[in-house]
C-alpha positions in Angstrom: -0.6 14.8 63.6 0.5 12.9 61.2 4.6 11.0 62.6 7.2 11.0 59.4 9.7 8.5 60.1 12.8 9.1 57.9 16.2 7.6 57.0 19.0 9.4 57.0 19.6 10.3 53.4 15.9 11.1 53.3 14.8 9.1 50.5 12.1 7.3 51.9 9.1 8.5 54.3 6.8 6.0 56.1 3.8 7.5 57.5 2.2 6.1 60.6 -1.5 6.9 60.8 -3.0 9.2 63.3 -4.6 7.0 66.5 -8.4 7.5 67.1 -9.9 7.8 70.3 -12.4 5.5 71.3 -15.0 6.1 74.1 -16.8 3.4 75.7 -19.8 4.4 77.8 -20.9 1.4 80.2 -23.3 -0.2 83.1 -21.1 -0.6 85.8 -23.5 -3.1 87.6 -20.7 -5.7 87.3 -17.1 -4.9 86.9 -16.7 -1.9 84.9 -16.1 1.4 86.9 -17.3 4.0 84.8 -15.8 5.5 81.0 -13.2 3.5 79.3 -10.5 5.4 76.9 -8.7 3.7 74.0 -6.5 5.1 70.8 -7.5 2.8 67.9 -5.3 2.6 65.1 -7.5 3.5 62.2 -5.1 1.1 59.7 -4.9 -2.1 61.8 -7.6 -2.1 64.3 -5.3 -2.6 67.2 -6.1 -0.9 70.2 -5.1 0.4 73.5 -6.5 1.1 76.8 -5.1 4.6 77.9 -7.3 6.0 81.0 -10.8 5.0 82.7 -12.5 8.2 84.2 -14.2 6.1 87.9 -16.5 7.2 90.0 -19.4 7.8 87.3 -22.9 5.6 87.5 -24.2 3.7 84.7 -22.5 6.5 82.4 -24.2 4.7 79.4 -24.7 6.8 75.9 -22.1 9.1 75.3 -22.1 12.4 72.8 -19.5 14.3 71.5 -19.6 18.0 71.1 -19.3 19.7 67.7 -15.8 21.9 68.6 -14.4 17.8 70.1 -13.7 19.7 73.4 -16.5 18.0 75.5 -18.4 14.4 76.0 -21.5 14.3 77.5 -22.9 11.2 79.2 -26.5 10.2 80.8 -26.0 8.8 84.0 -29.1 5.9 83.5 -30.2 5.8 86.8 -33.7 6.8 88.8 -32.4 10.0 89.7 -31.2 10.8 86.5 -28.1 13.1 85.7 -26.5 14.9 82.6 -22.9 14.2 83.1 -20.1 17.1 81.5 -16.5 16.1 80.8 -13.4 18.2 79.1 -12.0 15.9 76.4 -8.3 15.7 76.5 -5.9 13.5 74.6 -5.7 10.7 76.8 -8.3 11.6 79.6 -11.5 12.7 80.3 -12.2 15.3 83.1 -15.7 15.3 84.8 -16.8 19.3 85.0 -20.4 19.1 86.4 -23.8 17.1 86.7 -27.3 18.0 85.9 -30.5 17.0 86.0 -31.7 14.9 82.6 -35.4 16.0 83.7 -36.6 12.4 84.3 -36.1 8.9 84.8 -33.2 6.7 83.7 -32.3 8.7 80.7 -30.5 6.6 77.9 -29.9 8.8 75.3 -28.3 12.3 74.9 -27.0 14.8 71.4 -25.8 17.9 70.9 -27.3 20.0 68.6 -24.8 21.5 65.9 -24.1 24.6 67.2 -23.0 23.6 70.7 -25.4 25.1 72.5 -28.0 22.5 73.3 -27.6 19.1 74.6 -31.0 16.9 74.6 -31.6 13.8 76.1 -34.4 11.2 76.4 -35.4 9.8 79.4 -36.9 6.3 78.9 -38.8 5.4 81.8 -40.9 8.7 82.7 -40.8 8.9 78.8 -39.6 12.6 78.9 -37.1 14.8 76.8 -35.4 17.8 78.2 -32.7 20.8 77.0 -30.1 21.6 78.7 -27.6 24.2 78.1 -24.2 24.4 77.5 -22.4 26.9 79.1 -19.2 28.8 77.7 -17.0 26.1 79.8 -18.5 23.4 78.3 -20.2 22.4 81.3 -23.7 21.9 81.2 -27.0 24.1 83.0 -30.1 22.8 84.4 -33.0 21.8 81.6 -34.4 24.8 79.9 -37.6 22.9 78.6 -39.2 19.4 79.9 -41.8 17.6 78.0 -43.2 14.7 78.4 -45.0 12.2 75.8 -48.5 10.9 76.1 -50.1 8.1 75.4 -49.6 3.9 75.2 -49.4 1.0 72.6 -50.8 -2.4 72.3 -48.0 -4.6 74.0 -49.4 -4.4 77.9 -46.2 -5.3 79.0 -43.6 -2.8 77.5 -45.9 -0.2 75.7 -48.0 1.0 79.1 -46.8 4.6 78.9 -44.3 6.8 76.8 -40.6 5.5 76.6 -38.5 7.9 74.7 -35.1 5.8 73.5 -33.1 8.4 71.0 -33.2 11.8 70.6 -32.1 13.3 67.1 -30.9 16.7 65.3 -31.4 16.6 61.9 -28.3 17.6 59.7 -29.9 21.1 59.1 -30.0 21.9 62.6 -34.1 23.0 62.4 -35.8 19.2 63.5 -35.5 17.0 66.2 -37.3 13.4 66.2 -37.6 11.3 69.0 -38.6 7.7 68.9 -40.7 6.9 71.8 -41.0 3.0 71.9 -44.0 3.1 74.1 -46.0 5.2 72.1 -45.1 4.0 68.7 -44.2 7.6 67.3 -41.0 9.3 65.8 -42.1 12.9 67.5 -40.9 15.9 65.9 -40.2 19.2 66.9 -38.8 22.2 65.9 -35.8 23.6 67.6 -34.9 27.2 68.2 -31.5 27.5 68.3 -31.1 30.7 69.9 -33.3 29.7 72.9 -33.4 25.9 72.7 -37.2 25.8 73.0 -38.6 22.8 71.3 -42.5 23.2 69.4 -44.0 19.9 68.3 -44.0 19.8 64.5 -45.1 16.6 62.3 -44.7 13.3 64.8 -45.0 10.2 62.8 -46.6 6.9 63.5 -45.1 3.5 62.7 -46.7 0.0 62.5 -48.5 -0.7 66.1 -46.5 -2.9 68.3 -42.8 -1.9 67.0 -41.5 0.0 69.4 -39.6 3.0 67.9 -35.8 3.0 69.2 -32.8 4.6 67.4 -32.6 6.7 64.2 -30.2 7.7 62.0 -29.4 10.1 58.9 -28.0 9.4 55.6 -25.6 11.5 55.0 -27.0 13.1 52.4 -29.1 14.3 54.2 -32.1 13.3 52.4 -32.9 10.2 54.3 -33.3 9.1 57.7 -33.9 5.3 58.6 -35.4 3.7 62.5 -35.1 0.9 63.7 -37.9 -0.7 65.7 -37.0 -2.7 68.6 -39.8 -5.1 69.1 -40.5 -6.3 65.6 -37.2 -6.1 64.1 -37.9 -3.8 60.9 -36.7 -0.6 60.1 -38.5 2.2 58.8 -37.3 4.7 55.6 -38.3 8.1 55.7 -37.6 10.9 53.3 -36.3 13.9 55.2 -37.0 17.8 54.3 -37.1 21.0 56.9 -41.3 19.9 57.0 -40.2 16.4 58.6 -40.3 13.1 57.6 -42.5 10.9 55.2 -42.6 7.1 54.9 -40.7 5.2 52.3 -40.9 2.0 53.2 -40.4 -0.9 56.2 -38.3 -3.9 56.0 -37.2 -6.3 58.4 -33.7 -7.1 60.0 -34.7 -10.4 60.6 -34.4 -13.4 57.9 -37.8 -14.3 56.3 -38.2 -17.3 58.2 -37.2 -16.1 61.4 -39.0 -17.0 64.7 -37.9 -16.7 67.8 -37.0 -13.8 70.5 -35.6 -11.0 69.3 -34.8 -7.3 70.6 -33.5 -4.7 67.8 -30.8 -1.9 69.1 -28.9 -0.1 67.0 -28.4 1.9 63.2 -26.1 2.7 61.5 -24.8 4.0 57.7 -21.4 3.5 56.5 -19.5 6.8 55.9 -20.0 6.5 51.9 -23.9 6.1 52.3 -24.2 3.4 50.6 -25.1 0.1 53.0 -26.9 0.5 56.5 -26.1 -1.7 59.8 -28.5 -3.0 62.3 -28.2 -4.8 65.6 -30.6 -7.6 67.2 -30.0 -8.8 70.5 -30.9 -11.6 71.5 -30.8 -13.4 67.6 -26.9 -11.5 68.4 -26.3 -10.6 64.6 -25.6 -7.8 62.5 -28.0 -7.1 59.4 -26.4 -5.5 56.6 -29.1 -3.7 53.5 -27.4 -1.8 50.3 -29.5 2.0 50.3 -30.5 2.9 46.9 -29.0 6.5 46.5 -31.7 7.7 44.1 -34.8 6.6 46.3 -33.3 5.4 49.7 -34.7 2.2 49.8 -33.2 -0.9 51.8 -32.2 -4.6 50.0 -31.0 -7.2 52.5 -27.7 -7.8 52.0 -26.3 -10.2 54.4 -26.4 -11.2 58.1 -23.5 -12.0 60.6 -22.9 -13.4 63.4 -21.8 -10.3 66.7 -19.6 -12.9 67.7 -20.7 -12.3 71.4 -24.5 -11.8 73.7 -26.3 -8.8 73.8 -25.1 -6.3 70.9 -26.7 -3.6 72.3 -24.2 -0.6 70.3 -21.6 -0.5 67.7 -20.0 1.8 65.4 -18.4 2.1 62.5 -15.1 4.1 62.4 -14.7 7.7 60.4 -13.0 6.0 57.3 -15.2 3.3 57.0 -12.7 0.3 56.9 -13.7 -1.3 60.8 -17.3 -2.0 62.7 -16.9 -2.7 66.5 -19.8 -4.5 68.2 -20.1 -4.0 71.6 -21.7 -6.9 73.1 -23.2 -6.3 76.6 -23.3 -9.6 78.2 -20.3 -11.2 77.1 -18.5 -8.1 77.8 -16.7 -7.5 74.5 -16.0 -5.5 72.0 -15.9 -7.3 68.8 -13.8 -5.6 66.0 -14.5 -6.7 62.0 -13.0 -5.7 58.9 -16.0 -3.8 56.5 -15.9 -4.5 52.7 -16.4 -1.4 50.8 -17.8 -3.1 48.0 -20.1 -5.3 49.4 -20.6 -4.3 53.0 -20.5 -7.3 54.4 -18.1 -8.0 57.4 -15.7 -10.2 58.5 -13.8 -11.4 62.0 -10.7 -9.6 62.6 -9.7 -11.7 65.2 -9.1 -8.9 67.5 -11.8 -7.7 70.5 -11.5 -5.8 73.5 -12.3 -7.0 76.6 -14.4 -4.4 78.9 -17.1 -4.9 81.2 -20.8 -4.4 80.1 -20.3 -1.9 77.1 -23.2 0.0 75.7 -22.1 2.7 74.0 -18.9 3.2 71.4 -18.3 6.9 70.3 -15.2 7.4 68.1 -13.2 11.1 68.2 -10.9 11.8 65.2 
């Protein structure tokens, strides 16, 4: 809602913008002691902590549902667990726990009609449905599967790792990077039952290690970013799958060092995409080409912290927040529309080990 502030003759009327809410999903190895609520004004980036929902274990990636009444959250542990929450204005009520159908899941969506959430286990290298039940709480996993195979690194590719898994804007695909396997899998959903059938998977270069993918949003494009060589893959996107444009790095061309890719991201008006490298502790900013969806670097920044293992942009496009995982903080910078490029805001918020930003509007 929208607060009118008026005078009393009436002759002027000075909006205040609507607050955001920000959700930060978290390790709590350290200090923090579970899901961390803020309102975020969407004008001046100022921010405010309201509520922290305890009790919850490593509640580290964090999905919204489509009607905004819900969050769900992995709990990324051995044992791993589905967490449901109610979503209210300045709190988050915890509703019930599932299984994720493997070990230490780290990613979880919603499908667009509600009625699915998926989520990707990393270390058994497993996905699994779950249901969502008419009180937004979740059910036990409808369908397990679990990826085959290895890749050429001995030491991180000896088995499957699934890292993201992803509904395409149409609601018919889901594609799943599995970094240990170096594959986007894809799969058909049935969004009656929620039964997955393996469609066209994809390979990428040997050695990359597939982790987080995201869609342009028009839809025609969908871009991955490869956590152990730093490059991101372009695909074009129809209902048949996806089909290889082209692979650029995040990394500047005479780069060489350690380096661990995270996250992707587009800016609301499609026109630049964001990266994260850890490690190397930058952003990478590319322009898209609209008519062919290819990438041209752009610029590289500084995350201003260790570790930026997450970000996001918020819904009008004007702030990016970096959430850097070992200096606990979350870095906010103004975005230039025109250019895309970034810039210190001067303001950050301070929270323990944050992985995992999700904005509600």
């Amino acid at each position: 809602m929208i607060v009118s502030c008026q005078t009393e003759t009436k002759e002027k009327v000075v909006e205040s913008p609507e607050e955001l809410t920000l959700l930060v999903g978290t390790y709590t190895a350290r200090e923090s002691e579970g899901i961390y609520m803020y309102k975020f004004n969407p004008e001046t980036g100022d921010s405010k902590l309201v509520s922290v929902t305890k009790g919850l274990n490593n509640p580290s990636f964090l999905a919204l549902s489509p009607n905004k009444k819900n969050v769900y959250a992995v709990s990324e542990i051995e044992g791993g667990s589905v967490i449901s929450l109610a979503l209210g204005d300045t709190t988050l009520t915890e509703l019930n726990l599932a299984s994720s159908g493997g070990v230490h899941p780290c990613h979880i969506t919603v499908d667009k009609s509600g009625k699915w959430a998926l989520v990707g286990n990393y270390s058994s290298g497993s996905l699994a449905v779950l249901p969502i039940l008419a009180d937004g709480s979740v059910g036990e996993p409808v369908q397990e599967i679990k990826h085959k195979g290895k890749g050429p690194d001995k030491d991180r590719q000896k088995g499957p790792h699934v890292h993201s898994v992803n509904v395409s804007p149409d609601n018919l695909n889901v594609f799943v990077p599995d970094l240990g396997i170096d594959k986007v899998m894809a799969y058909k959903l049935d969004q009656e039952t929620g039964v997955l059938t393996e469609g066209k998977s994809m390979s990428v270069s040997a050695g990359s290690g597939p982790r987080h993918l995201t869609f342009h949003p028009n839809g025609k494009y969908a871009y991955v970013i490869q956590e152990m060589t730093g490059a991101v893959t372009a695909f074009n996107y129809t209902e048949e799958g996806l089909e290889t444009i082209e692979e650029v790095s995040t990394l500047p061309e005479d780069f060489d060092g350690k380096n661990s890719s995270a996250d992707i991201h587009i800016s609301p008006d499609g026109k630049f995409l964001y990266a994260s490298n850890r490690f190397v502790d930058t952003i990478a900013i590319f322009s898209i080409d609209q008519q062919t969806g290819k990438l041209t670097e752009v610029s590289h920044h500084s995350a201003l912290g260790q570790m930026p293992r997450n970000f996001a942009i918020s819904p009008s496009g004007k702030f990016i927040l970096v959430a850097n995982q070992e200096t606990d903080n979350i870095v906010i910078f103004d975005r230039d529309e025109v250019t895309g490029k970034i810039s210190p805001t001067g303001k950050e918020i301070k929270v323990s080990m944050p992985v995992c930003l999700l904005f509600v509007d």
